[in-house]
Every structure is written in structure tokens, then in C-alpha cells.
N, C-alpha and C positions, 0 to 999 in steps of 0.2 A: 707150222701150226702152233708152235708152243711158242714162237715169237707173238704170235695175233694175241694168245691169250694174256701176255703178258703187257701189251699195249691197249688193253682196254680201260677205258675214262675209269678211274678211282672216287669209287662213290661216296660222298664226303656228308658226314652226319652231321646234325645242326649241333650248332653252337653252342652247349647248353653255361657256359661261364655267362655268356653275354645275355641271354634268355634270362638268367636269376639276375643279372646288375636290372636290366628295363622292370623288372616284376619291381625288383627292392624300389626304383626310383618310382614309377605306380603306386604303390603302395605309400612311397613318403607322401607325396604329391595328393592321394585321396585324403591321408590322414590331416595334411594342411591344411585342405578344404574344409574337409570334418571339423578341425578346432578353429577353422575361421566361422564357420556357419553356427556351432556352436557358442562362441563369445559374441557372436552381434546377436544370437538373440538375450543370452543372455545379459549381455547389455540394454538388451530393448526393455527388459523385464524388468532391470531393475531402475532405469528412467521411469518405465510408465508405476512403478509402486512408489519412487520417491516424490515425483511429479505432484500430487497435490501437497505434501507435505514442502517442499521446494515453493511453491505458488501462496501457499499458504504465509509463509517465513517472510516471502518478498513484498506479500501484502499487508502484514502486521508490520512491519519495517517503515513503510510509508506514511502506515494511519500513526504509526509511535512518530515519526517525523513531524507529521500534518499536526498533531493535537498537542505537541509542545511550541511548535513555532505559534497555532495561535493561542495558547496560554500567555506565552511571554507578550509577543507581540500586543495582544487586548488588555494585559493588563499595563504594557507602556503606553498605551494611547489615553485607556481609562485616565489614569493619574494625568495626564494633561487638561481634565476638564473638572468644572466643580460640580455635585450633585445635585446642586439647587438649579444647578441651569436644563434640567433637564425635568423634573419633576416635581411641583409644591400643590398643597392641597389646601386649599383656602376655601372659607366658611360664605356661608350667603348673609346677606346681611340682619337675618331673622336669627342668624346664629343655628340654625334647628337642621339645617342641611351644608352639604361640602359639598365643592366641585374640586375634582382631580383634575391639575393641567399638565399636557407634557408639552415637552417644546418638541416638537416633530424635527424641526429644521435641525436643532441640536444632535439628536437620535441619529437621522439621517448621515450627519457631518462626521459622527464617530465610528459609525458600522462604515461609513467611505473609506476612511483613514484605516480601521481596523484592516480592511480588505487589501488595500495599499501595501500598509506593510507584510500582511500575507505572503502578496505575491511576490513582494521583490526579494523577502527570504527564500522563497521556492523557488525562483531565479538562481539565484547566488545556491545553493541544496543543486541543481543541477547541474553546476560546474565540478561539483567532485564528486569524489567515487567512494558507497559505502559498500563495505565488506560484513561477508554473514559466513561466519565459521561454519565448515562442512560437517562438523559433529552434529550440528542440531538437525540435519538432515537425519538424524538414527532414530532422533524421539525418546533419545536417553538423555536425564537431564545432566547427570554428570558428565557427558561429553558437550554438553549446548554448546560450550567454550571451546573446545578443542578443535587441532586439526585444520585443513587450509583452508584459507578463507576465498571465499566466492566474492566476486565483484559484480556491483548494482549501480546504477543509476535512476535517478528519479526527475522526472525532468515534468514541470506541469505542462497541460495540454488544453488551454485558453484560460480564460478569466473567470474569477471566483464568484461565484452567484451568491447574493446577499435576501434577505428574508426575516424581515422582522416580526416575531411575535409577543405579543400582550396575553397576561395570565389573572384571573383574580383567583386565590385561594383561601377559606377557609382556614386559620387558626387558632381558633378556640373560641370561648364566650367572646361576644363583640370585637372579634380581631379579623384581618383579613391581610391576609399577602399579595401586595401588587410589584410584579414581577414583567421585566421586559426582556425579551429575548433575539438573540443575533442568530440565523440560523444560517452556518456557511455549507456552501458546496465546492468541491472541486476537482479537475478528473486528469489526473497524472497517470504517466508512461513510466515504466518500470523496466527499463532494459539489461538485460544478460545476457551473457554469452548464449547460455543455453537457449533462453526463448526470449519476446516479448512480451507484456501484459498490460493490459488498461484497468485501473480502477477508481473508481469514486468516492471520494472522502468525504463523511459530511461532520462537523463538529459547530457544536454551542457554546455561546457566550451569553452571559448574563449579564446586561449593562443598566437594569438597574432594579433596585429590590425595597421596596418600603413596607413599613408594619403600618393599616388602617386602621385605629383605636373607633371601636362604634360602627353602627350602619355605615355600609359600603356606598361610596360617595351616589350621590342622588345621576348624577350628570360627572362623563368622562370629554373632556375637549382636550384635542390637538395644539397646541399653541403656537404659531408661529412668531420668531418675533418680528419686530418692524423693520 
């Protein structure tokens, strides 16, 4: 009998070293999660608060692009033409009236040309890459400059739409401002890492401006020439 008791199965207690390692590795393993689920939101929060300011940067970037190339560009075309081929205001032969002539075809030839060189600069603007410092993403202007710079593209998205307008204004006793205007459109793609964007640039040119001394001419004609 005392042998039986001494041959019975020895009852073996859990584990408990091993019990605390799988808790501890649980425990790493939840908190990883935890600080993984916690930084993408927090990252999502802070995309979706910088995001229009980010959108905003990339857009003013363009229109400041779009509104110096056709600065330069309208006034190198301008200088290629003389002012008299575009607009003279000659008397009737009573002397007591004026007729305003423009030459249309002239008009036409230069808003062409203007739009020409537009686009092959926005051409050549899409082969390289402009950078927009990450400070200015804060909204503090002593960082505007700082900090790494974001890379952009601008690349245009068809052909520049042309629109010419005619102004008469009012200035002063018997004076009047007669004014001709280029009104451009254009709708460029704005690519970044982060996202894509479409927008629409519209800027004026003023291609020609004369002072009417007296009554504002009786009769306006289009001139073509021969």
C-alpha cells in the first residue's frame, strides 16, 4: 500500500513564469496597436486641418506663376507692334464729329501671339519641379521660409481661351478712356505627392488705352485692313 501511494501521477501546477511572459507579450502587442491606431488618426487630423491651407499654397503658386509669365510674355509681344496700327480716331469731314477706328485683324494677331507665348511658357513651367517650404504650411509667417520643401508640379490642361473686351470710361470734363482688354483663361493640374488639384486661372491684359479729348466719338468701327 505505501508503494501505490507513492506511485501516484504528481499533480503539476500551471506554469505561472510562462503565464506572466504571454500577458507581458499581450500587453506589448495591445499597446502597439494602441499607438499605431492612435498616430493614424492623429495623422488623419492633422492632413485634414493642414489640407486646405496645403491647397490653398499650391493654388496661389500657380496663379503667381500664370500672372508673371503673362506679364512678361504680353508685354514682349506688345513691344513688337506700333500703337497706331491698332487704334486712330479721325475727324469727319465737318470736323464736328470723330470716328474711332480699330484694326480688329491687328487685335486679333496680338491676343494670338500673346496666348502662343503663354502656352509654350506653361509648357516648359511643366518640365520642372517647384518647391513650397513646409513652414508655410504653420500659417506663421516667420516660418513661410523654413523647413522642407514640398515638391509640385504644374502642368497646363488644354489651350488658353482668349476674350476680348472694349471699355469706354468717363474721365473728367470732356475726356474719356477708351480701353481694350485681353481676358485669358486657363485650367492647369497641380500635382503632389500628397494629392492632385485642377484649377483655373483667369488674368488680363490691357492692349490698348487712349485719352478721348471731347464728345465720345459719334460712331466706333472695327477696321480691317486690306
Amino acid at each position: 500500500e505505501m508503494d501505490k501511494i507513492y506511485t501516484r501521477h504528481k499533480i503539476r501546477l500551471p506554469q505561472i513564469k510562462n503565464n506572466r511572459e504571454n500577458s507581458l507579450k499581450i500587453q506589448k502587442m495591445f499597446f502597439m496597436i494602441l499607438m499605431l491606431v492612435i498616430s493614424s488618426i492623429t495623422s488623419y487630423k492633422i492632413l485634414k486641418s493642414i489640407d486646405p491651407i496645403f491647397e490653398g499654397l499650391c493654388k496661389a503658386k500657380a496663379q503667381s506663376i500664370a500672372t508673371d509669365i503673362t506679364n512678361r510674355k504680353s508685354t514682349d509681344v506688345l513691344a513688337r507692334y506700333n500703337y497706331k496700327d491698332t487704334v486712330q480716331m479721325i475727324k469727319t469731314e465737318d470736323g464736328k464729329n470723330s470716328v474711332l477706328k480699330t484694326d480688329i485683324v491687328t487685335i486679333n494677331k496680338i491676343a494670338s501671339d500673346i496666348a502662343i507665348e503663354i502656352q509654350n511658357e506653361l509648357n516648359d513651367i511643366s518640365k520642372q519641379t517647384i518647391e513650397i517650404p513646409i513652414g508655410s504650411l504653420t500659417g506663421i509667417k516667420y516660418l513661410a521660409g523654413s523647413g522642407l520643401r514640398i515638391k509640385i508640379k504644374i502642368i497646363s490642361a488644354g489651350q488658353i481661351a482668349t476674350d476680348i473686351k472694349t471699355e469706354f470710361e468717363s474721365a473728367g470734363i470732356n475726356q474719356t478712356v477708351y480701353r481694350i482688354y485681353l481676358n485669358l483663361e486657363c485650367n492647369v493640374s497641380i500635382l503632389t505627392s500628397y494629392k492632385t488639384m485642377q484649377e483655373t486661372i483667369q488674368n488680363q491684359v490691357l492692349l490698348v488705352e487712349t485719352v478721348i479729348m471731347g464728345d465720345v466719338p459719334t460712331t466706333y468701327l472695327e477696321m480691317e485692313k486690306p
